[in-house]
Every structure is written in C-alpha cells, then in structure tokens.
Residue, then its C-alpha position, 0 to 999 in steps of 0.5 A: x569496474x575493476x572488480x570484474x576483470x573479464x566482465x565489461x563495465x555496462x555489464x556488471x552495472x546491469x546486474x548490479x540494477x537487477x539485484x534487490x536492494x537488501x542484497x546490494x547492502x549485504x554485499x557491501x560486506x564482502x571487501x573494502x573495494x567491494x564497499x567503495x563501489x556500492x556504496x558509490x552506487x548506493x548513493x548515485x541518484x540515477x541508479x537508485x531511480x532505475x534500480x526502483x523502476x525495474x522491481x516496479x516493472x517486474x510482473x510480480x510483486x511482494x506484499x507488506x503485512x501488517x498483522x496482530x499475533x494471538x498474543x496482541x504483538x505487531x508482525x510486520x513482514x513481507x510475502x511474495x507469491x511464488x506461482x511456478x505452475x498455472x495449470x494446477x495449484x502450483x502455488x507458494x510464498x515465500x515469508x520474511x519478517x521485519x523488524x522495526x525500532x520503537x515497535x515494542x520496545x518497552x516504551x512502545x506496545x508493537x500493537x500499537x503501531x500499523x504499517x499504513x502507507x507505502x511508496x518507493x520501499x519507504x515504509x510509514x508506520x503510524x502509531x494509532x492514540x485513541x483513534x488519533x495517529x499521534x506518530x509517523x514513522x518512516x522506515x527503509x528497510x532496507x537500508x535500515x533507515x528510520x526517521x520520527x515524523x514531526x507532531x501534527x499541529x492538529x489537536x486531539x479532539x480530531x480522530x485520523x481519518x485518512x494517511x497519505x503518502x506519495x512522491x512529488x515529481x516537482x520537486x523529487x521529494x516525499x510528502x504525507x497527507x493527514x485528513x482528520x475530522x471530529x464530531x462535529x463533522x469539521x474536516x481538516x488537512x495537512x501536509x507534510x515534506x519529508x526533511x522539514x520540521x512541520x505540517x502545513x494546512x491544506x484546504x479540504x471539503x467538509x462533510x466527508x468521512x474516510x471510511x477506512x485506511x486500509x481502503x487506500x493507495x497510491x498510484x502515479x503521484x496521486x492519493x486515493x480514498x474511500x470516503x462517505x459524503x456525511x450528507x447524502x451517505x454516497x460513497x466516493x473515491x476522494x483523490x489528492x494530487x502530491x505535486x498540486x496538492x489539491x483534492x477532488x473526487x471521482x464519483x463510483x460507477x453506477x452499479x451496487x454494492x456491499x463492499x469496495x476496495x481498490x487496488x493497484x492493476x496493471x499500472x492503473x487504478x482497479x475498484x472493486x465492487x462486491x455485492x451480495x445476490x440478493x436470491x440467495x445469500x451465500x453467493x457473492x459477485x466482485x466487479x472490477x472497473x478500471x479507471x481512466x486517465x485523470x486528463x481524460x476524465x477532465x475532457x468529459x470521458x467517463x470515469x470507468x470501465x468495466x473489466x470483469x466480474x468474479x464470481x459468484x464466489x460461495x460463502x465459507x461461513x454460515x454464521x455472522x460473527x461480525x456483522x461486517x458486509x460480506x462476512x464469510x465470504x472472500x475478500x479482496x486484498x491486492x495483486x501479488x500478480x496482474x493476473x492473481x488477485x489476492x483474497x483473504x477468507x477465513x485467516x487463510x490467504x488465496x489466490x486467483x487468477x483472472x485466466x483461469x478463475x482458479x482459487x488457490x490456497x497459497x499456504x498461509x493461515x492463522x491471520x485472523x487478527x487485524x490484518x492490513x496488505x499493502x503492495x511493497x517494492x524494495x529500493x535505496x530511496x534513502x529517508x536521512x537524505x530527504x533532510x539535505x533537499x527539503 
C-alpha cells in the first residue's frame, strides 16, 4: 500500500481488519487514493468476512434498541456497554442513534416500524399491519444500504408469528423465515433469499404458536423460537436449519418456569428460566442452561446442561401494573459481555456480572415503552450486492 510509506503492506492491512465498518466508510473521505483503496477493500469479499469474524470474536459487543419514545415515535439506536472497572460500579455505555428511510417519513408512522432481526450487521426492520409484518426492511447501516423485501404471498387473514433471519453457508447468501398462523390454528412458512423477487413455501408442524418475536435468535446458521404446542400447552424451542431449510424442535429442560428467554453466550445458545419462589413472591431465581451441539443432541445426548443460577434477585415493584410473569422483577434481555448479562427493570438498564453477581446501574433510563434488544455487530456485508448472486 503506498499510501503507508514507512508502514509494511501486512501491517496497514491489519489495522484496516480492526477498524469498525462505519470508520472505514467515513475514511473513504479523507482523499482520492484514500477512496480508491477502501473502496477496493470494501468490496473484496475476503476482507469483508474477516473484518466481520474479528468484532464478532471481540469479548464485548454493541446492542441494537428498538424503543417507542413518550411521543409514540420509533428510536433506533445502538448501546455498548463500556465496563473499565470490575471491582466496583465502573460501568458505562456509550449511545449512538440510527437513522432509517421509510421510518417516519410522512407516508410511514416510525412507530409502526421494530427492528426484528439481526445477523452479520444487516438489520431487518419489519413493518407491523394489524398484527401482520406486511413490510421487511433490510438495512446496513453502516454502508447506508436499504432495500424493500418483496410482499409475502401469505394473505391477511394470517397474523406473523415469528421472523427469521440468518445466513446459509452453501450458498453465501441471507435468507428470512416467516412463520404466520390464523385462527384456525393453521400454521404456514416461507422463505425468502435475499436478491430474489418472491417467497417460497416451506413445510411447517401444525399447532404451534410463537409466543413472542422478541424471544428470538440466531446462532450458527440456525433460527430459534420460542413456541407453545397449541395441544398439550408445552412450551419448546422451534429451530430452522438456513441452509437445510428445515424445522425441528428441542424440548425445554425438565425444570419449571415463569418466563424464558434465550440468548447468545459465549458462542452457544443460553436458555434462561425464571421462576417466581412460590414461599415468598417477591423473590425470583433465573437458571441458565447452555445447550449442546445439535450433532450431539442427534447421537442421544441430552439437550442442556445446567450453567448457573441467579439469584434470588428481589422484586422492585410491589404492585402488578401488567400482569405480565414476573412483573416487577428483572428481566433479562442479552450479553453485552460473556460475563454481564443485561437486565431491564423498571425503564432502567442493569448489569450483571456472573464472577461477581453484582448488579449495576448502567445509566440508562426512561425505556419503559415497548423495548426490544437485540445483539448488533457492524460489517461491510453489503445488501445491494445480495441482487448479483442470488
């Protein structure tokens, strides 16, 4: 690279894989050759992967906030946990807001648009129609590029149950998942590759019911939800293979619950379970089991295995304002560390950290109003170029 006379080429070329994709972006900026050379790199599909796999290996990571303001208006915006001190409450975050097209722009009410799904820093932002996602957008950021999902070929009589999104290794492209069911407890799937121009029916088990979007991730090319089998009322993680495009289910642990959510820990799927102590009810305990490796679980092994348990955390509320399980205790929303766990009580974020079972403010408040977090990692993986290689 001759823009680094005294700098050796494998050099400047691993500083250019460490910095953030926004920043590579901006720098295009700072002169013509400046632009020549990133945008070369920008475009090269190698160091776009490793750009990627290094913020993904990093121990911390950002968070993408979905949030509804006082004023019923959509904030999108990204949160990084900044821990500079783990013997006392040294503990910040840093707050950078996003900024998207069709989201509040006259034609389109912000508040009806939610960030739903994320994987590889391309965002998708559904557009929620009497309970139906009637829109997908597909967002980076980073790079500014947006792009309208085609309609679903599903009819309106059908309410969106859950919205996947993940990458398929086969064939190094995106794909989205749309589980919808209706009244009648009819169950149907499609899927959609980013760059085409349609949806595509997948075969789907009837009677089931995704509980709850925001109870939702995605984890080495598989899909996750939490469903309810409509039948015997049991509650199971309903999984989608990207690549295979093909759904099963992993029962829960054999342990009871008030609440389940699961997140991403340490490269491997975390479920946690709370449940309210039936002795006294303003204490509440989480179990955290880590699932094993999906070709294990195939050879007979058992699905989970016990990591830890949290608490008994006390309640902050003394009254029930929404009936919700575990109203007025702590939930958990995700790892912004793989030893802090973020909790959400009371509009206030909180950390904790599994060494220590401290439980920090973080300084954030005031997000009461329909909040969603997702994990968030910024990348070049460029949406527009998904149209040449579908």
């Amino acid at each position: 690279m001759a823009l680094f006379y005294n700098l050796p080429d494998d050099v400047a070329d691993n500083i250019f894989l460490h910095l953030p994709a926004d920043s590579l972006v901006r720098f295009k900026c700072v002169s013509k050759s400046w632009y020549a050379l990133l945008c070369s790199l920008i475009k090269d599909p190698v160091f776009v992967a490793k750009n990627l796999q290094n913020f993904k290996n990093r121990s911390s990571s950002s968070l993408l906030i979905s949030r509804l303001t006082e004023c019923d208006e959509r904030r999108f915006s990204v949160l990084t946990p900044l821990v500079y001190n783990t013997d006392n409450d040294g503990i910040c975050s840093l707050i950078e807001d996003l900024n998207f097209p069709l989201c509040g722009d006259g034609r389109n009410r912000s508040y009806d648009w939610w960030a739903g799904i994320h994987c590889d820093g391309i965002i998708c932002l559904l557009k929620s129609n009497d309970g139906f996602a009637s829109e997908v957008l597909v967002c980076n950021p980073a790079l500014q590029e947006f792009k309208l999902v085609p309609g679903s070929m599903t009819n309106k009589s059908f309410t969106s149950g859950g919205m996947g999104f993940g990458y398929d290794c086969r064939t190094n492209n995106y794909k989205l998942v749309r589980i919808v069911h209706n009244d009648r407890r009819r169950v149907k799937a499609e899927v959609h590759i980013l760059g085409t121009n349609s949806w595509r029916r997948l075969n789907v088990a009837q009677g089931i019911r995704v509980q709850d979007q925001s109870r939702y991730l995605h984890l080495k090319g598989v899909c996750y939800w939490l469903v309810m089998i409509e039948a015997s009322g049991e509650c199971k993680v309903l999984c989608f293979n990207v690549s295979g495009e093909m759904f099963y289910f992993i029962p829960f642990p054999d342990s009871e619950m008030d609440y389940a959510s699961f997140f991403v820990w340490n490269d491997s799927f975390a479920l946690f379970l709370c449940n309210q102590e039936r002795e006294n009810p303003d204490l509440a305990s989480y179990e955290m089991w880590v699932m094993t490796e999906y070709d294990d679980i195939v050879k007979g092994a058992c699905p989970w295995t016990k990591h830890l348990v949290i608490g008994p955390l006390k309640r902050t509320k003394k009254f029930s304002y929404s009936g919700q399980p575990l109203d007025g205790f702590p939930i958990p929303e995700q790892f912004c560390k793989r030893d802090e766990l973020l909790f959400r009580n009371d509009g206030r974020l909180l950390s904790y950290n599994l060494h220590s079972q401290k439980l920090r403010d973080i300084g954030v408040a005031g997000w009461n109003h329909d909040v969603r977090i997702r994990f968030y990692v910024k990348s070049l993986v460029s949406v527009k170029a998904r149209e040449n290689t579908a």
